[in-house]
C-alpha positions in Angstrom: -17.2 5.5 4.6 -15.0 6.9 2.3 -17.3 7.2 -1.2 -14.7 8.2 -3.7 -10.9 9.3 -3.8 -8.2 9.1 -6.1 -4.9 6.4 -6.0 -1.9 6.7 -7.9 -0.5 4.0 -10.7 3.1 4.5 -11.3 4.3 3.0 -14.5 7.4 1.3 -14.6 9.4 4.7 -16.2 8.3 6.1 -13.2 5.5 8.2 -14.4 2.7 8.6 -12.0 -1.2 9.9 -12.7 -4.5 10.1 -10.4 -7.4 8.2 -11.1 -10.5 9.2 -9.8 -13.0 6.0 -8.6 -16.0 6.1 -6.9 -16.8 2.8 -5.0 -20.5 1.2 -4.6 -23.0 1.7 -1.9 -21.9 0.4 1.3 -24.8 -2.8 0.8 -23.0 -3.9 -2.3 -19.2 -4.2 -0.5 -18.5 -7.8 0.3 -14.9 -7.6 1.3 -13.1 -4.6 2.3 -9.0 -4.6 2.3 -5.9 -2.6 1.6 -4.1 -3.6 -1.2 -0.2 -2.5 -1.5 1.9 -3.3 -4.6 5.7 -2.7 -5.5 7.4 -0.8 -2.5 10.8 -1.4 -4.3 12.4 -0.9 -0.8 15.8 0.4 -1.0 15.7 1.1 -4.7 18.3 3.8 -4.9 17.9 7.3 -6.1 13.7 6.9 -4.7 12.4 8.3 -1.3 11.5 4.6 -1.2 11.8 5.1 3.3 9.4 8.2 2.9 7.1 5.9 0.6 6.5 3.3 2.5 6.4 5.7 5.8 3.6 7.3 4.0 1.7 4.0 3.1 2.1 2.8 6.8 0.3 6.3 7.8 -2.0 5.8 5.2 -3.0 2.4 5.7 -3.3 2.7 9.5 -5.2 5.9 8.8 -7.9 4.6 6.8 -8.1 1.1 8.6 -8.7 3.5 11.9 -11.5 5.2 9.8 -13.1 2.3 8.1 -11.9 -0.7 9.1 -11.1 -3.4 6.3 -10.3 -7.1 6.9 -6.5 -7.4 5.7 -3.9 -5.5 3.8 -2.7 -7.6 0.8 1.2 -6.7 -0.1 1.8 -7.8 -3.5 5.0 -8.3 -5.0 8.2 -6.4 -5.3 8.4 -5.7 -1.7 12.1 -5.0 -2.0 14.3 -4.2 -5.0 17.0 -5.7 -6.5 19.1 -6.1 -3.1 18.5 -9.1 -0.9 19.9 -7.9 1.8 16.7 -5.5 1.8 14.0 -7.9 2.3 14.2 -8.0 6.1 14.5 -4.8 6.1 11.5 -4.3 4.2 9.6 -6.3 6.2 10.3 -4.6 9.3 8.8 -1.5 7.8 5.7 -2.9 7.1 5.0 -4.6 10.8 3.6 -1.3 12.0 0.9 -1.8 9.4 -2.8 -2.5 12.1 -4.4 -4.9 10.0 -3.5 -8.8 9.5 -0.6 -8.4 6.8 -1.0 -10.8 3.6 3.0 -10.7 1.3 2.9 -12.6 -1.9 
């Protein structure tokens, strides 16, 4: 089980840091699940297609690894355009787990 790692926060002027967290003994772990926030899918001038490529890979990585319930996608799954959301949510069906949107 993976003990400790870092995840990134990006604030909305686009800065980004890594936070180190260390997560409690396997005993203590109630509910395991993916959360993924603020995709902004086709927000221009961002790699927003390499983003969420890379969260897919991710996700499905560590749900392979150590499985978790669900992956929760929270808000702001596309940006600005309507025309995006379907496209959005086509890139996140190759996600393994049972998908949650808000």
């Amino acid at each position: 089980m993976l003990k400790h790692g870092y995840y990134t926060c990006r604030k909305c002027i686009a800065v980004s840091h890594r936070v180190k967290f260390t997560l409690p003994p396997e005993s203590d772990l109630f509910l395991r699940f993916a959360l993924v926030s603020d995709g902004h899918y086709g927000q221009e001038r961002t790699e927003y297609i390499a983003t969420h490529d890379e969260m897919i890979a991710w996700t499905n990585a560590e749900q392979k690894q150590e499985a978790f319930i669900f992956t929760f996608i929270n808000g702001d799954l596309f940006h600005d355009d309507t025309t995006m959301h379907k496209k959005s949510l086509n890139s996140v069906i190759f996600l393994t787990a049972i998908i949650y949107l808000t």
